[in-house]
ROTORLO-351995 format. One record per residue (C-alpha): residue number from 1; x, z, y. Coordinates in nm, 4 decimals, always signed. Each point is the difference from the previous one (the first is absolute). Last residue first. Example, Ala and Ser with C-alpha at 12.3 -4.5 7.8 and 13.67 -1.06 7.14 Angstrom:
<node 2, <+1.3670, +0.7140, -0.1060>>;
<node 1, <-0.1370, +0.0660, -0.3440>>;
//
This chain:
<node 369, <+0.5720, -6.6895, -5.4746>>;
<node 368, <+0.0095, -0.0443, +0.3726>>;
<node 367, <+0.2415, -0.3070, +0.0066>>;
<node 366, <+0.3842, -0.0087, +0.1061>>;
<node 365, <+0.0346, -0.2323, +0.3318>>;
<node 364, <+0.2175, +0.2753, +0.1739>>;
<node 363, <+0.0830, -0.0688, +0.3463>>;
<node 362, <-0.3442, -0.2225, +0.1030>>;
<node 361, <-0.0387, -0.2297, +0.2254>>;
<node 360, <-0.3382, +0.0395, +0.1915>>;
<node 359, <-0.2714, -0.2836, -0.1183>>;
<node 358, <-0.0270, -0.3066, +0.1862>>;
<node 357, <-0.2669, -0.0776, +0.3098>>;
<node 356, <-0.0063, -0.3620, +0.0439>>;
<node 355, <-0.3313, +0.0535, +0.1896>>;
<node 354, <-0.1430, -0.3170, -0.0347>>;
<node 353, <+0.0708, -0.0840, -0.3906>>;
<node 352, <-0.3017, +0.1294, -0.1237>>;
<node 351, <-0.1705, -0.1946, +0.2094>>;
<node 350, <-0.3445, +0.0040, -0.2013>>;
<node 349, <-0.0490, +0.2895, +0.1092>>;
<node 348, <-0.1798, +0.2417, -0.2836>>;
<node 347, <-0.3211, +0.1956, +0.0358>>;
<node 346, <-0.1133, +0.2955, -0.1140>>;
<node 345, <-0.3411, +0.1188, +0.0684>>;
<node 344, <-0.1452, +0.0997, -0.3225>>;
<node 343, <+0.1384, +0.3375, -0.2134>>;
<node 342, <+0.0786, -0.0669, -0.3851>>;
<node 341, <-0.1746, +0.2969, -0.0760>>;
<node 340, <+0.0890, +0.3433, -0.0927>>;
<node 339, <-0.1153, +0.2654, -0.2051>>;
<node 338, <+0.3035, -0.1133, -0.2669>>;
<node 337, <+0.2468, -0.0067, +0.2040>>;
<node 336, <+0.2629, -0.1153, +0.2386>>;
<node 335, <+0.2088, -0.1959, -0.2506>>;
<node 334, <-0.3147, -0.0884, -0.1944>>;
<node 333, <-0.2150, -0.1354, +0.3017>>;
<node 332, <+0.2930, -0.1786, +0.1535>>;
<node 331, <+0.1131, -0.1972, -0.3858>>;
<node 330, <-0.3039, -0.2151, +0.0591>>;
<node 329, <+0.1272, -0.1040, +0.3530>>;
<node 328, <-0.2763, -0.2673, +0.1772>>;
<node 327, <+0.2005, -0.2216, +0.2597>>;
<node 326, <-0.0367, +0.0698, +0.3346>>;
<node 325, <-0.2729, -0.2310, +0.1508>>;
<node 324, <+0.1463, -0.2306, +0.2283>>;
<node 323, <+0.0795, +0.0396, +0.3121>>;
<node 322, <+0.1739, -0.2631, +0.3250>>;
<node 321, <+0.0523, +0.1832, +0.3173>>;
<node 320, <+0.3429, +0.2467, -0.1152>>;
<node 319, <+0.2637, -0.2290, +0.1270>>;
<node 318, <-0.0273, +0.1934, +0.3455>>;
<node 317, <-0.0221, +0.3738, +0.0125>>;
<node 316, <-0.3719, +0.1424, -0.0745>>;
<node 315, <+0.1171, +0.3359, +0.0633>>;
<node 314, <+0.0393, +0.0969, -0.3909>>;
<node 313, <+0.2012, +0.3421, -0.0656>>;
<node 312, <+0.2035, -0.0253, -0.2869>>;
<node 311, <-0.0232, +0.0723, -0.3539>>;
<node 310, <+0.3498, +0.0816, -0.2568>>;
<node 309, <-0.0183, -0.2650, -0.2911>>;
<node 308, <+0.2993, +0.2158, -0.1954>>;
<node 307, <+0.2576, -0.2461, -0.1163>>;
<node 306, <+0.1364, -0.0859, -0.4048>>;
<node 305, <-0.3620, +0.0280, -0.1516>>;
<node 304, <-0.0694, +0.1003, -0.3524>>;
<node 303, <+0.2301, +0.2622, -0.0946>>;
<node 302, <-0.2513, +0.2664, +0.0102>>;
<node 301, <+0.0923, +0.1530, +0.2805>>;
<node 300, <+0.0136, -0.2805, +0.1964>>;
<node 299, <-0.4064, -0.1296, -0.1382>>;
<node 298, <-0.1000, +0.3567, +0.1510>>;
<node 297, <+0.1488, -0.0465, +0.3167>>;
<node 296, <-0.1883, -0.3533, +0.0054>>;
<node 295, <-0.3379, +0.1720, -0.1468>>;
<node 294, <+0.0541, +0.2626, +0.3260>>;
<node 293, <+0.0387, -0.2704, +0.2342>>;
<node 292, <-0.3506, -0.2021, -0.1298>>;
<node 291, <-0.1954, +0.2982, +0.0017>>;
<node 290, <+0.1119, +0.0933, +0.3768>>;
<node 289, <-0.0939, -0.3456, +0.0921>>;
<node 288, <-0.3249, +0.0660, -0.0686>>;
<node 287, <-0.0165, +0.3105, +0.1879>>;
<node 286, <+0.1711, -0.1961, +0.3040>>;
<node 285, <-0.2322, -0.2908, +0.0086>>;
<node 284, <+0.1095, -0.3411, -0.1643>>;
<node 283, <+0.3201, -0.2024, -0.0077>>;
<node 282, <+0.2183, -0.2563, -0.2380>>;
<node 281, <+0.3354, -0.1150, -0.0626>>;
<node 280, <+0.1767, +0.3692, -0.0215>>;
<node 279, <-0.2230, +0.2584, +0.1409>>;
<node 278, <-0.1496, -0.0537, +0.3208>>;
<node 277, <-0.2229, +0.2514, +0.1991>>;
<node 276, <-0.2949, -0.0646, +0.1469>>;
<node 275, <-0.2392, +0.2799, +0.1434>>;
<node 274, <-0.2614, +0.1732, -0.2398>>;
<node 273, <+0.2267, +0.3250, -0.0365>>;
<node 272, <+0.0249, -0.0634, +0.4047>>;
<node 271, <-0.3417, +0.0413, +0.0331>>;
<node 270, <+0.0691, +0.3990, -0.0324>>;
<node 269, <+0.1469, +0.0191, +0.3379>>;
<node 268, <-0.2325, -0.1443, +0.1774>>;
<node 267, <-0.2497, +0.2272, -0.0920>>;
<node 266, <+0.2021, +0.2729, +0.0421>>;
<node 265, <+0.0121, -0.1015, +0.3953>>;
<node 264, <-0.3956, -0.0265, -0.0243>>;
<node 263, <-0.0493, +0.3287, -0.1329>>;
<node 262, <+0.2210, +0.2367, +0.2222>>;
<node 261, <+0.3897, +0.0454, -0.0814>>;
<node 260, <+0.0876, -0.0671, +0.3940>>;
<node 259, <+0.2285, -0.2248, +0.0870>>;
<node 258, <-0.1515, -0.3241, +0.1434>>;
<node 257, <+0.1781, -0.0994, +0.2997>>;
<node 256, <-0.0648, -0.3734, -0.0257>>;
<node 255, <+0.3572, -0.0551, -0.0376>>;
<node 254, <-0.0208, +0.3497, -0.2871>>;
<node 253, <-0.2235, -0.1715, -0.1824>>;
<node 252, <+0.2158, -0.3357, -0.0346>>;
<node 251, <+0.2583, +0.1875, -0.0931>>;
<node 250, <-0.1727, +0.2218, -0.2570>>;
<node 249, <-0.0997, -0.3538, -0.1534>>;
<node 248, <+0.3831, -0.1428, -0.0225>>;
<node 247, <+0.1453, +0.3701, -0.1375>>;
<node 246, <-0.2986, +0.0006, -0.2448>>;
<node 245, <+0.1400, -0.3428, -0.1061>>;
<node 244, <+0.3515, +0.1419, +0.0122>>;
<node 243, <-0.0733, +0.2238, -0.3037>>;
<node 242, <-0.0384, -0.1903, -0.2173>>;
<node 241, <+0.3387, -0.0277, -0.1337>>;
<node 240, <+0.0546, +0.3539, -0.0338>>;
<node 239, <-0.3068, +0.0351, -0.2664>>;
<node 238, <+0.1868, -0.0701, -0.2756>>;
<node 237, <+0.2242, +0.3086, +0.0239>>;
<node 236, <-0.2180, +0.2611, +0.1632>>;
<node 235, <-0.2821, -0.1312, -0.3190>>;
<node 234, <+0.3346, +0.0336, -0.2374>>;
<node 233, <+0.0282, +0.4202, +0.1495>>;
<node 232, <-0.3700, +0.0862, -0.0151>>;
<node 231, <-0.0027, +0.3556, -0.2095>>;
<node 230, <+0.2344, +0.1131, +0.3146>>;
<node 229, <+0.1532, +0.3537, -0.0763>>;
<node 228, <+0.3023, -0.1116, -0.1647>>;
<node 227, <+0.0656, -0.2576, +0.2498>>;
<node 226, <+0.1987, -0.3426, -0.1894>>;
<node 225, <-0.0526, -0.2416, +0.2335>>;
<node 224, <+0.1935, -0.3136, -0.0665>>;
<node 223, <-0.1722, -0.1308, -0.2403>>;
<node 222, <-0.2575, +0.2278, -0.1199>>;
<node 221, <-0.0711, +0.1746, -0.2872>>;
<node 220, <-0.3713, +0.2222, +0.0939>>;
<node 219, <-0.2163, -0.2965, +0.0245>>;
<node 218, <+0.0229, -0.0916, -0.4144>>;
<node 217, <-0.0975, -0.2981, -0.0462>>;
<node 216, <-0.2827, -0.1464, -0.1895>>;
<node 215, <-0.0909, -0.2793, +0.2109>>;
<node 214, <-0.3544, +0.1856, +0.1277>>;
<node 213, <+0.2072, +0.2983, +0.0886>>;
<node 212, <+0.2227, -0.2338, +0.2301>>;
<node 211, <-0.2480, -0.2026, +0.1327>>;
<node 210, <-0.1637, +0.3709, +0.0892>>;
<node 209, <+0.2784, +0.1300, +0.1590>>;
<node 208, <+0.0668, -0.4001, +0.1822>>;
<node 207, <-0.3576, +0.0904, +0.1536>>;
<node 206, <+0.1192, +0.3773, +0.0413>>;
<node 205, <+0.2631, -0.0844, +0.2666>>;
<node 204, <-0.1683, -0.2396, +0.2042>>;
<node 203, <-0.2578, +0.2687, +0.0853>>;
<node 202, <+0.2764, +0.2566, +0.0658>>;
<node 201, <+0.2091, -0.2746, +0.1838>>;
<node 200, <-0.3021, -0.0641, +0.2156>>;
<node 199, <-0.0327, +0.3333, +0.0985>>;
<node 198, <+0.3485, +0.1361, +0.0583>>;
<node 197, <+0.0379, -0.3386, +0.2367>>;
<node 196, <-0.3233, +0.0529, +0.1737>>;
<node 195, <+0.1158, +0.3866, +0.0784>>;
<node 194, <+0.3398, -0.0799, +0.0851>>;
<node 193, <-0.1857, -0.2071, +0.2872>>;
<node 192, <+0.0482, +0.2085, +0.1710>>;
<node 191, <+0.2407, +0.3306, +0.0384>>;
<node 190, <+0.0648, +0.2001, -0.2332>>;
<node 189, <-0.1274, +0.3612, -0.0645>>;
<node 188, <-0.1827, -0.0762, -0.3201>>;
<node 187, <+0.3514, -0.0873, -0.1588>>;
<node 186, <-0.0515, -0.2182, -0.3039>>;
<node 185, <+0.2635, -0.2724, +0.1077>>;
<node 184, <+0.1673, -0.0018, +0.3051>>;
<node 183, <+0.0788, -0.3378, +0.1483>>;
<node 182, <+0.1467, -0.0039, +0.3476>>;
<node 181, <-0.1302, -0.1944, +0.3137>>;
<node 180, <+0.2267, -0.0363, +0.2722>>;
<node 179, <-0.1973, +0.0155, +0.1430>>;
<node 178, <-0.3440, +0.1741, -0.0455>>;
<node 177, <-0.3106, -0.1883, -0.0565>>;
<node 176, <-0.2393, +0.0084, +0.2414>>;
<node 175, <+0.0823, -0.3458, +0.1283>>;
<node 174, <+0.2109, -0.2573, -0.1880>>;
<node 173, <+0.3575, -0.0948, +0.1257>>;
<node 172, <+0.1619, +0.0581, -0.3508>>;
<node 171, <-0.1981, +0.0441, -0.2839>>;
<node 170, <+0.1396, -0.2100, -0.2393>>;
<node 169, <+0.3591, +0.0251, +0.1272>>;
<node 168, <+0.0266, +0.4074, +0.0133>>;
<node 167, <-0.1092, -0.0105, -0.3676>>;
<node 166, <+0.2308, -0.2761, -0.0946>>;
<node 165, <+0.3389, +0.0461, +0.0676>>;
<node 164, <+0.0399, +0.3485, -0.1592>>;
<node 163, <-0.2438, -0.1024, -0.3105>>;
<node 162, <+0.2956, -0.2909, -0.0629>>;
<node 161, <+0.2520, +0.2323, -0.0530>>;
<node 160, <-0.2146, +0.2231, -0.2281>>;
<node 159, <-0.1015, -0.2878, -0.2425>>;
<node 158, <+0.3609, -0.1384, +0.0698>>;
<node 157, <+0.0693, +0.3160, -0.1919>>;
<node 156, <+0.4306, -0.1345, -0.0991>>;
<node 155, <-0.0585, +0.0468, -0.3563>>;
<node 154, <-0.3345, -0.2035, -0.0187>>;
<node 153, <-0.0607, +0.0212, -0.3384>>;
<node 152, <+0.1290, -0.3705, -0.0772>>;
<node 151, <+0.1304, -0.1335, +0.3407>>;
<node 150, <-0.2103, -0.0129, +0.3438>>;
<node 149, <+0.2231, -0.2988, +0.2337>>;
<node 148, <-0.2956, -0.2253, +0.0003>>;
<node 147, <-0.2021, +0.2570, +0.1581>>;
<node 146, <+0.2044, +0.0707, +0.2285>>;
<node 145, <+0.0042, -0.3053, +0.2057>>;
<node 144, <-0.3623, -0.0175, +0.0014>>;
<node 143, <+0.0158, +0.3267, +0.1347>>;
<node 142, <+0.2518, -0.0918, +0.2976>>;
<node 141, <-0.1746, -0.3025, +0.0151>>;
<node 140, <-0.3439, +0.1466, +0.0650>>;
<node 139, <+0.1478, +0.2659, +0.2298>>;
<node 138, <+0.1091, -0.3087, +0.2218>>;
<node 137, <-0.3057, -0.1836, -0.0361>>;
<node 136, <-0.2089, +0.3257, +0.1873>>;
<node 135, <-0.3606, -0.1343, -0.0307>>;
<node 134, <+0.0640, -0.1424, -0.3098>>;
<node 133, <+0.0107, +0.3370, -0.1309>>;
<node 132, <-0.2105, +0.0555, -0.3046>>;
<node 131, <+0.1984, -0.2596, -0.1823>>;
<node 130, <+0.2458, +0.1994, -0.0302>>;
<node 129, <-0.1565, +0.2231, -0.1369>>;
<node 128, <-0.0883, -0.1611, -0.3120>>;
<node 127, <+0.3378, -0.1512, -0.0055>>;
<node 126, <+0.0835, +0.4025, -0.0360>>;
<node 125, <-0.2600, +0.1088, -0.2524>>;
<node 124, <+0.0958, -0.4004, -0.1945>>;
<node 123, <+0.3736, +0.1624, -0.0384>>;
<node 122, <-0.0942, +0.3000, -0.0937>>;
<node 121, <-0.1633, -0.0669, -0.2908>>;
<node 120, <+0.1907, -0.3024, -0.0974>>;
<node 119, <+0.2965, +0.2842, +0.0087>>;
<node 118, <-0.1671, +0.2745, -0.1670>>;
<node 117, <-0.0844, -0.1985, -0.3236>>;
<node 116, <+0.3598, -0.1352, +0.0128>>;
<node 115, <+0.1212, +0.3898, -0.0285>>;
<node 114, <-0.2808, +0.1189, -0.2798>>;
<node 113, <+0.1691, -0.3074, -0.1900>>;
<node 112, <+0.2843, +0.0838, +0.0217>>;
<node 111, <-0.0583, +0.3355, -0.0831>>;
<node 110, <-0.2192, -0.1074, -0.2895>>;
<node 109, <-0.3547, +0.0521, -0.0675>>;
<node 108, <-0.0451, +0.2084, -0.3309>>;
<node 107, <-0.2532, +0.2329, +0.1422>>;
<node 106, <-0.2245, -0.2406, +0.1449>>;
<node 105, <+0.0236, -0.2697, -0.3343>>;
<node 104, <-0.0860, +0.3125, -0.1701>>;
<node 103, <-0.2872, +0.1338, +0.2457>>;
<node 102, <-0.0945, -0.3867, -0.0334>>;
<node 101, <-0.0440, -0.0398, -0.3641>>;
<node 100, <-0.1715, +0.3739, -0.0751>>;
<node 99, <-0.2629, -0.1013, +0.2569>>;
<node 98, <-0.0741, -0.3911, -0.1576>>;
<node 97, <-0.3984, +0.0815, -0.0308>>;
<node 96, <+0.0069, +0.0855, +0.3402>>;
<node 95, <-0.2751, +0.2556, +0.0543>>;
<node 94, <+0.1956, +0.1703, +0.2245>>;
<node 93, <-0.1033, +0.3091, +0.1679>>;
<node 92, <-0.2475, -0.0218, +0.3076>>;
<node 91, <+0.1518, +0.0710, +0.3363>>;
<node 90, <-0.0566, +0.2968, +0.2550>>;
<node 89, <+0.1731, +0.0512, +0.3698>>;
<node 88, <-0.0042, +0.2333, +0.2069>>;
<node 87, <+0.1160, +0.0841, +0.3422>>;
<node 86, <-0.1323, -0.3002, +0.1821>>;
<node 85, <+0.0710, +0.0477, +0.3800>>;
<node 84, <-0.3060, +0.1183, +0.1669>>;
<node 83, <+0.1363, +0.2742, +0.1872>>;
<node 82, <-0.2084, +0.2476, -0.1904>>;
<node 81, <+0.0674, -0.1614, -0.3260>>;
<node 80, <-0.0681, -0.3339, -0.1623>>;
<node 79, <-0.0591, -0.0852, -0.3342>>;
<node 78, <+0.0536, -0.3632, -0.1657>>;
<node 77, <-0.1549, -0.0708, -0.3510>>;
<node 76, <+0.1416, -0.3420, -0.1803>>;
<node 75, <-0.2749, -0.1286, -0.2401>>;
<node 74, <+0.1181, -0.1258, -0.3611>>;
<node 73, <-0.3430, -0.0718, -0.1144>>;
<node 72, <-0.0325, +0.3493, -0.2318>>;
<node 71, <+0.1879, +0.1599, +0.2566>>;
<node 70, <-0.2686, -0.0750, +0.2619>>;
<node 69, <-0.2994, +0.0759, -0.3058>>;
<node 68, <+0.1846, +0.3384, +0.0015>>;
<node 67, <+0.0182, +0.0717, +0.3276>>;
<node 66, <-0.3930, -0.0504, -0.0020>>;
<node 65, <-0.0951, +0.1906, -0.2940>>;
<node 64, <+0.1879, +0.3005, +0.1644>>;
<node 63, <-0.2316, -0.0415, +0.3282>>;
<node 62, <+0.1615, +0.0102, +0.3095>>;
<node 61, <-0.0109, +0.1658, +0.3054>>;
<node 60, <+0.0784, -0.0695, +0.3383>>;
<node 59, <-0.0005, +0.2251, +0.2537>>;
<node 58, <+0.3816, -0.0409, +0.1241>>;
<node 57, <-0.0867, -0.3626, +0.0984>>;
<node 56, <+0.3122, -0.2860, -0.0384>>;
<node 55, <-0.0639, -0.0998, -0.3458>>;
<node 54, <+0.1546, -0.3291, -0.0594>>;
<node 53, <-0.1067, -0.2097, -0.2733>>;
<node 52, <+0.2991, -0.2665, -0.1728>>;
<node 51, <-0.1068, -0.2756, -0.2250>>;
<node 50, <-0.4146, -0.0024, -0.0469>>;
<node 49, <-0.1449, -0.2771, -0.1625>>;
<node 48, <-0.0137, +0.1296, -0.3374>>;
<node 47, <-0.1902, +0.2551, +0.1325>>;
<node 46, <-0.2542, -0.1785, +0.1624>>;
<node 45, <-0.1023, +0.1894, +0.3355>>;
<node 44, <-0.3189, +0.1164, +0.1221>>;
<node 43, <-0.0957, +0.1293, +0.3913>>;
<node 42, <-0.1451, +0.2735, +0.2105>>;
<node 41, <-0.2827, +0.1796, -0.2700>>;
<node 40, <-0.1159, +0.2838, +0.1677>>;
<node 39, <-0.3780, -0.1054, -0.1278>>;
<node 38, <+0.1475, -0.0209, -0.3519>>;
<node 37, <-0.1404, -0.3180, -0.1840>>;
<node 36, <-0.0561, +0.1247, -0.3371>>;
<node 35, <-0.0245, +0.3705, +0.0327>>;
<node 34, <+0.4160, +0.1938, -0.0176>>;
<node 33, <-0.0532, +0.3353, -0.1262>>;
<node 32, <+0.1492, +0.3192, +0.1264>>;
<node 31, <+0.1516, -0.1552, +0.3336>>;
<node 30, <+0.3630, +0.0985, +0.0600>>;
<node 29, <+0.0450, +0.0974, +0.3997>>;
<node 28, <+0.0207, -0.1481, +0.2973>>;
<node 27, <-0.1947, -0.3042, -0.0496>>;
<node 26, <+0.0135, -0.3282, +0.1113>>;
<node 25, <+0.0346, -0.1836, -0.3780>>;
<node 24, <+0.2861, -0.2357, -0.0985>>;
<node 23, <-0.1036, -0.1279, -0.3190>>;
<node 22, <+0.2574, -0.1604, -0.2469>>;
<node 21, <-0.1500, -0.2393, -0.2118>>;
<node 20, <+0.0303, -0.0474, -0.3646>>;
<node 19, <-0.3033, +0.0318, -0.0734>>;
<node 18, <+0.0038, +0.3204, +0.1931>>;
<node 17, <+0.2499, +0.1893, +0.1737>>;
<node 16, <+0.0827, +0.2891, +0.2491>>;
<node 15, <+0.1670, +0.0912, +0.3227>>;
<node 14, <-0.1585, +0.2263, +0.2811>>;
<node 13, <+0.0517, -0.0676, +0.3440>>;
<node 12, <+0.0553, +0.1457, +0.3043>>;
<node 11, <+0.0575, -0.2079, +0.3069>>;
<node 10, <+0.1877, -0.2355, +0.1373>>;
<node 9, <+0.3125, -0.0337, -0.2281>>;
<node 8, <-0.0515, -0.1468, -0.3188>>;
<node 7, <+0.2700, -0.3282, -0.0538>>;
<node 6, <-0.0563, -0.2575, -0.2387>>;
<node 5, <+0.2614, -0.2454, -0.1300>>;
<node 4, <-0.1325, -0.3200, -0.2301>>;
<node 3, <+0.1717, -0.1124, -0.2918>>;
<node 2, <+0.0475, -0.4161, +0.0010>>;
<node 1, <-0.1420, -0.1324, -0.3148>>;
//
């Protein structure tokens, strides 16, 4: 089952349930007692459908029946401030019935391994990008050409060499959009489209979160990010590859000269956690794509897979025409969790071979356990 995302945003609502539904009633403030059919009644959701919601309308109120039927289902709630950049972000605990497993696999990961993990992940982030920039082939090769260079924890930040190249190359020559353009994350005072970027990594962002809580992992030990104050640090991690395919759509807002945070713009945005996304032989939409990533990180820790299957941005290249049906995973649903469902709409090339793509060398081979 592929999760649905739900943004609130053009008017005030109020948030509750029944049989199993979440109601989303125009009102602007709590009603005593809820009749049957409510008059004010805007729309119904199925829980269990329901991936990521988006709250985006500071008069919105919620009923405490209602966030708990959303943790209850493993529902990711986003909250957005005055600027309308999410600010908050809540997540069910685990009900992973192998919790104790996992925060000890987690917690007894390796350097080494740690290092490698860090590598594919950076590795695929920058191929990603690459691949973003086929309208400038000589910044594509220069990327392309680092990528294969990244070593096992990235000692020499190609992550950070690479970002230097390829923010002023992906929106280079477009309208509107200040050049050259520099990337400066979280700061309210930047210039477009910093905003679409902050926004569609936050969204982005707590899908993998609540992959992650779902898997039994702890989000707080990350990788490479290691922030005291940041209860999110392995969803920063995993979530770096990704990242270019907000970079692709934000692109393609800004040509049209779309940079404003308004309804339809956010809109956009959030379609990309149904967009494609690859993940070793097969691919599906983003969010479940996501669940298929974080059961390959979780199969490395465990000792049970040599390479991480890191996603990657689908545009339809060539050698992709022929699907099948992806395979049906009964280990997915138990390495993700318990509440969750072998999702549908995978599907698997049956060129596996097309791409030749190989898995980064690796300077310390030493498993996770």
């Amino acid at each position: 089952m592929i999760r649905r995302t739900v943004e609130i945003s053009r008017e005030p609502a109020h948030l509750a349930t029944r049989d199993e539904q979440l109601l989303i009633l125009r009102c602007e403030r709590e009603p005593q007692r809820l009749p049957a059919r409510p008059a004010n009644l805007a729309g119904s959701i199925p829980i269990e459908d329901l991936g990521v919601l988006v709250v985006d309308e500071r008069d919105t109120t919620y009923s405490h029946a209602a966030l708990v039927k959303l943790a209850e289902h493993g529902s990711a709630l986003v909250v957005c401030g005055r600027d309308h950049q999410p600010c908050g972000l809540y997540l069910p605990l685990s009900t992973n019935t192998q919790l104790l497993d996992r925060l000890d696999a987690q917690l007894s990961a390796s350097k080494p391994c740690l290092k490698r993990l860090w590598q594919a992940i950076v590795t695929a982030k920058i191929k990603a990008q690459a691949e973003n920039l086929s309208h400038d082939p000589a910044s594509q090769s220069r990327l392309r050409a680092l990528a294969a260079r990244v070593r096992s924890g990235d000692p020499d930040n190609a992550e950070a060499t690479a970002a230097q190249r390829y923010w002023p190359a992906l929106f280079a020559g477009i309208e509107r959009v200040g050049q050259p353009f520099r990337r400066r994350p979280g700061d309210r005072d930047a210039a477009p489209p910093n905003n679409l970027l902050d926004y569609g990594y936050a969204v982005l962002r707590a899908a993998v979160a609540r992959a992650i809580i779902a898997a039994g992992l702890l989000p707080a030990l990350g990788i490479k990010h290691r922030r005291r104050d940041n209860p999110f640090c392995l969803a920063d991690d995993l979530v770096e590859p990704l990242r270019p395919m907000i970079d692709w759509k934000v692109r393609a807002l800004a040509q049209r000269g779309a940079l404003g945070l308004d309804q339809p713009t956010k809109a956009e945005l959030l379609l990309q956690l149904s967009a494609p996304v690859r993940v070793g032989d097969g691919f599906g939409p983003a969010q479940v794509a996501i669940g298929r990533y974080i059961a390959s990180f979780v199969r490395v820790l465990l000792g049970e897979q040599d390479a991480l299957e890191v996603p990657v941005p689908w545009y339809g290249q060539t050698g992709d025409e022929r699907l099948t049906e992806f395979d049906d995973d009964p280990e997915l649903s138990t390495l993700i969790g318990t509440n969750e469902e072998r999702p549908e709409g995978w599907h698997e090339s049956r060129r596996r071979s097309q791409t030749g793509q190989k898995p980064p060398e690796v300077e310390d081979d030493r498993p996770c356990t």
